[in-house]
N, C-alpha and C positions, 0 to 999 in steps of 0.2 A: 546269171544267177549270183545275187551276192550272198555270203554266210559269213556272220560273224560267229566267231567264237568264244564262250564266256569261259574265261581264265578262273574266276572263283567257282568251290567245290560246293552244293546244296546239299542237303539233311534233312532227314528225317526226323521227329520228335523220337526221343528214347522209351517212349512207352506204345506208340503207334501199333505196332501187332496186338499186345493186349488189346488196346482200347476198340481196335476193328474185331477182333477174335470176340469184344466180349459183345459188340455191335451184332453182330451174327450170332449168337447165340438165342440173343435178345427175339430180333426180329425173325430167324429162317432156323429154328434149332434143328430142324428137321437134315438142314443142307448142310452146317455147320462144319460136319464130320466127313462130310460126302468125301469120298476119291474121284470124283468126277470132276474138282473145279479146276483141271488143268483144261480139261475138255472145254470148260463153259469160257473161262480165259479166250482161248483160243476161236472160239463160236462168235464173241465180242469182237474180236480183233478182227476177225473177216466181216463180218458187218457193219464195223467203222470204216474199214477201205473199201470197200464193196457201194458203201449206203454216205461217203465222204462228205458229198451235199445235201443231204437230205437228213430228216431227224427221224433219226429211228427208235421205237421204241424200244426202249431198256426197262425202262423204272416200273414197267406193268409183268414182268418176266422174274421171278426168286432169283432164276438162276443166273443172269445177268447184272440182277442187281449184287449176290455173290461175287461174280466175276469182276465188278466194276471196282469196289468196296475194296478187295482184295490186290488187285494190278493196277486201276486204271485212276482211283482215285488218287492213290502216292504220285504217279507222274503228273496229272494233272496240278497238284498240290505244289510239287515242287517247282512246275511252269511258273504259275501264280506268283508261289514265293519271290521269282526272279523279279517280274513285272512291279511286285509292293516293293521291292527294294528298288529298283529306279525311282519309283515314286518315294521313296523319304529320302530319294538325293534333291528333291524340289520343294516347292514351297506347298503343293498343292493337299498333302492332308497337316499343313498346318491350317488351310483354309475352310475346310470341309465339315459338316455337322452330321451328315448320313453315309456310306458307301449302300448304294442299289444295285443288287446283281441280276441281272438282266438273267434268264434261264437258270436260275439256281440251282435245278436238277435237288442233290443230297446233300446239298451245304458246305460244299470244298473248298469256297472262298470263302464263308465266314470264317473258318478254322485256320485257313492263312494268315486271313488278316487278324484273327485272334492271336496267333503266334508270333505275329512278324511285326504289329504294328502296336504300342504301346496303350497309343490314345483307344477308351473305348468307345469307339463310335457306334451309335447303334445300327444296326445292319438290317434290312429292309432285300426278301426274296422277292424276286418276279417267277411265277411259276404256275403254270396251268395243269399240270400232273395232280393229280392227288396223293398218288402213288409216290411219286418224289417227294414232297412234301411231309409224307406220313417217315419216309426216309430221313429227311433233315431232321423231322425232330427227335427221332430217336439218336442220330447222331452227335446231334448238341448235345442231351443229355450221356452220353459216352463220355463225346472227351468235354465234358463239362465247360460248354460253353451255356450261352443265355439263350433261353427260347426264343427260335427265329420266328421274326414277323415276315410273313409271306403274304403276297396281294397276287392277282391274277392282270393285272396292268399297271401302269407306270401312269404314276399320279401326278398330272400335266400342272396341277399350279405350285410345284414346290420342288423346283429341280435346282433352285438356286443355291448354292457352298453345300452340294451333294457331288459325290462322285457314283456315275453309271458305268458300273464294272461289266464285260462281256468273259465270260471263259468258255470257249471252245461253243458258243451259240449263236454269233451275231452270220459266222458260216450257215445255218439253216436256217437264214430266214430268206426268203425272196423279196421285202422289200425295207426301206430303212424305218423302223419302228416308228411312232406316231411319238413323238413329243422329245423326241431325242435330242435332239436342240435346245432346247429348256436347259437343259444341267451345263453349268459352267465344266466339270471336268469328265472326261470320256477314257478310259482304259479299255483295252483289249489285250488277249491271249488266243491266239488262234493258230488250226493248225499251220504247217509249212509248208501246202502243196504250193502248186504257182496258180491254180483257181482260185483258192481261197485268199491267197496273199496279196494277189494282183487284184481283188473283190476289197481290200483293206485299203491296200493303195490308193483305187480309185474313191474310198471314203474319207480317206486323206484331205485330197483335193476338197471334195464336197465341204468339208467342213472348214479349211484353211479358209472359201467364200464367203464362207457364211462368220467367220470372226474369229476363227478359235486358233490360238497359234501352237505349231509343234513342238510337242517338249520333250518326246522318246520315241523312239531311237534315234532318228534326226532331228535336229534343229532349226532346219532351215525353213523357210515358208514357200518356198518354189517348189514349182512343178518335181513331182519327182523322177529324177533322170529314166529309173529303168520302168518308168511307166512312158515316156514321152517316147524315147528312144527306143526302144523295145516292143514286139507283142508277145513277147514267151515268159523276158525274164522278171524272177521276183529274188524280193528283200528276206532272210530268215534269220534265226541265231539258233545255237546249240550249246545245251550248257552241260557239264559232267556233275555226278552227285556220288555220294557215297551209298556203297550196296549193303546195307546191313546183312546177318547172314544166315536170317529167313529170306529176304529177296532172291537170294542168292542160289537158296535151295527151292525157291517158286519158280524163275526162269529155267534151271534142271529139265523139269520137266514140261517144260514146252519149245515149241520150233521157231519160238521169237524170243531176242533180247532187246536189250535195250541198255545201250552200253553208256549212250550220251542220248539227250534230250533235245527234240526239233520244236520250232515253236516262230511264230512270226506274232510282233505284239505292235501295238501303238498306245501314246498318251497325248493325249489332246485336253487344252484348257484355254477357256477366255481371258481368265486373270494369273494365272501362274506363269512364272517365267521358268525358260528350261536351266535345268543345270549343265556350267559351262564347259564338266568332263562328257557331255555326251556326245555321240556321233552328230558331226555337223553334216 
C-alpha cells in the first residue's frame, strides 16, 4: 500500500456554518433544530461503509440529506479543494471552457471550484436525482453561487477544452460511462479503499491506451508498478485540515472522527502536460 501524505493544511470558508445552517433552514426547517443529527450522521457513515460500492440513496431521505450537508459535504469539499489545487499547478484549466461534474449529487464541486478557482468557468451537473438537483440549487443560492446547469447525461459532441470532474461516483458505477473519451481532461476524487483505488488504477491504464497522458499523482506513462506487481495493493493520499470549533463540537458527539482526510485521485489530459513537482 502506498500513502502519501499532504504536508499543506485545508480550510474551511469563514462563513461555511452560517451558509449550511441557513441551507437547512431553507430546505428541512422542520430538522433544522432536531437533536437527532448526530444519530443521522452516524446512520450515513454506516451506510457509506456498509453500501462502499454501490450507490445508495441519500438525496430522497431529509434526514440524510441533513446529515450529508452537515459532516459529509465539508470533507468531501476539502477532498476536492486538494485535487483543483494539483490542477492549477498544470496548464489544464488554462485550457478548459466547461468543468462537467459527473454525479453532482448537491453541488460540492461547483462551490470548490467557485472558491479555489479564479477563472469563472461555467459548470455543467450530470445528475439523475431530482432530489439532488432541487439540493444544488438551493445550495448555489446559499452560498451565492450561479444557478447550476444540470443535464441527466454527458453530452457526447462537446467534450472538447472541458474538464470531466468525478467526486466520490465514478466508484458506483459498473461500467466506464458512455462518451468519456471525448473530454481532453479527466479528474477524479475517490474514496481510498484498495477496491476502489485499484478500480482507478486499472482506469489509468485504460486511458494512458487510448492517448491521454498522466498528470496527477504520477507522471509517468507506465504500467503502474503496485497494479502489475501486486493484487492487493493500492495508491492513496491523506491530507490534514483545520477543525473550526463547530466541527469540533459535531465530532463530540459522535463515535467517529476524522482527524486527517483519505482519499485516492487521478488527472488525466490529452494536451496538458504534467507539472514537473509532481510524484513521478
Amino acid at each position: 500500500m502506498e500513502i502519501t501524505k499532504i504536508n499543506h493544511t485545508f480550510s474551511l470558508p469563514s462563513r461555511w456554518l452560517e451558509n449550511t445552517e441557513s441551507l437547512l433552514q431553507e430546505i428541512h426547517p422542520h430538522l433544522a433544530k432536531s437533536t437527532k443529527k448526530s444519530l443521522w450522521i452516524k446512520e450515513l457513515s454506516d451506510l457509506y461503509i456498509n453500501h462502499s460500492s454501490e450507490r445508495p440513496d441519500i438525496w430522497n431521505s431529509p434526514q440524510f440529506q441533513v446529515a450529508y450537508l452537515l459532516y459529509f459535504m465539508p470533507l468531501n469539499y476539502l477532498r476536492q479543494c486538494y485535487v483543483i489545487n494539483e490542477l492549477k499547478k498544470t496548464s489544464v484549466l488554462d485550457t478548459i471552457e466547461e468543468v462537467v461534474d459527473f454525479g453532482s449529487g448537491c453541488g460540492t464541486s461547483q462551490l470548490a471550484f467557485s472558491v479555489n478557482v479564479k477563472n469563472d468557468f461555467p459548470f455543467q451537473g450530470i445528475e439523475i436525482n431530482p432530489a439532488a438537483v432541487k439540493l444544488h440549487q438551493a445550495l448555489c443560492k446559499n452560498f451565492n453561487l450561479p444557478s447550476p446547469k444540470v443535464t441527466s447525461k454527458i453530452n457526447s459532441t462537446k467534450g472538447r477544452n472541458k474538464l470531466l470532474f468525478f467526486s466520490y461516483s465514478f466508484n458506483e458505477l459498473d461500467s466506464i460511462p458512455e462518451n468519456i473519451f471525448d473530454f481532453d481532461h479527466i479528474a477524479f476524487v475517490e474514496p481510498s479503499n484498495s477496491i476502489q483505488s485499484r478500480k482507478l488504477m486499472d482506469f489509468r491504464q485504460i486511458a494512458l491506451d487510448k492517448g491521454y497522458q498522466a498528470i496527477a499523482p504520477c507522471t509517468h506513462n507506465m504500467k503502474c508498478p503496485l497494479l502489475t506487481h501486486s493484487k492487493k495493493d493500492w495508491c492513496h493520499h491523506t491530507l490534514n485540515f483545520d477543525q473550526p470549533d463547530w466541527w469540533k463540537l459535531t465530532e463530540k458527539k459522535l463515535p467517529i472522527q476524522n482527524r486527517s482526510l483519505s482519499f485516492t485521485y487521478l488527472i488525466l489530459s490529452k494536451v496538458a502536460k504534467p507539472n514537473s513537482t509532481s510524484w513521478a
